[in-house]
C-alpha positions in Angstrom: 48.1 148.6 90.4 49.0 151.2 88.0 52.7 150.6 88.0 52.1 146.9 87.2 49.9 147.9 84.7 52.0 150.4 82.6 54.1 147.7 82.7 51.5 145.3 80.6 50.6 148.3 78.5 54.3 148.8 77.8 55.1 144.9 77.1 52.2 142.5 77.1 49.2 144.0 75.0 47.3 145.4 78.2 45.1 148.4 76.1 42.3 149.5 77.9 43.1 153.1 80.0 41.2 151.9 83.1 44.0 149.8 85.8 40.8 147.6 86.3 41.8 143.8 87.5 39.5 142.2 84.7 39.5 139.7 82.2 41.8 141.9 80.1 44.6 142.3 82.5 44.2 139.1 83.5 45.0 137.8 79.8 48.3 139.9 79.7 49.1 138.8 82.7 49.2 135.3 81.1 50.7 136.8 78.5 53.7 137.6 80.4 53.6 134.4 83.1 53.6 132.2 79.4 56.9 134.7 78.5 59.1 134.5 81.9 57.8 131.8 84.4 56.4 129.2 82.6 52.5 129.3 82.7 51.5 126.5 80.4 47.5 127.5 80.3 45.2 129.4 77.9 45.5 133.0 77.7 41.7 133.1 78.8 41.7 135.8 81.3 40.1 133.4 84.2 43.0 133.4 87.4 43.2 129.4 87.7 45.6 127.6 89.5 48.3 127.3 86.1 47.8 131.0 87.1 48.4 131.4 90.4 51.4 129.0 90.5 53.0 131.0 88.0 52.5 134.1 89.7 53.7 132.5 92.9 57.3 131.5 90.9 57.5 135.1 89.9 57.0 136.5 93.2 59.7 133.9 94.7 61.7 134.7 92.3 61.4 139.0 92.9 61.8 138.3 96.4 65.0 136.6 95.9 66.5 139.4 94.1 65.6 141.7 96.7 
């Protein structure tokens, strides 16, 4: 996790020091699903399913570049 979230510190507002998967992570992921693959929900920090479909567009999508 602490790759992914250097990269929310470095682009998406991710502050806290710890690489904890809470409900601070979990709002810049949102942050940066809303940005690049088209997550349409609140930036609550709650993993719904607007969530996980967005996540599962940008996972297709990094597998097809590989």
């Amino acid at each position: 996790m602490a790759g992914f979230a250097g990269f929310l510190r470095a682009n998406w507002g991710y502050l806290d020091a710890d690489d904890e998967l809470g409900r601070r992570m979990w709002c810049a992921i949102q942050r940066w699903l809303a940005a690049r693959w088209g997550y349409e929900g609140g930036i609550d920090g709650v993993p719904g399913p607007l969530t996980r479909a967005a996540l599962v567009r940008a996972d297709a999508a990094n597998e097809a570049a590989l």
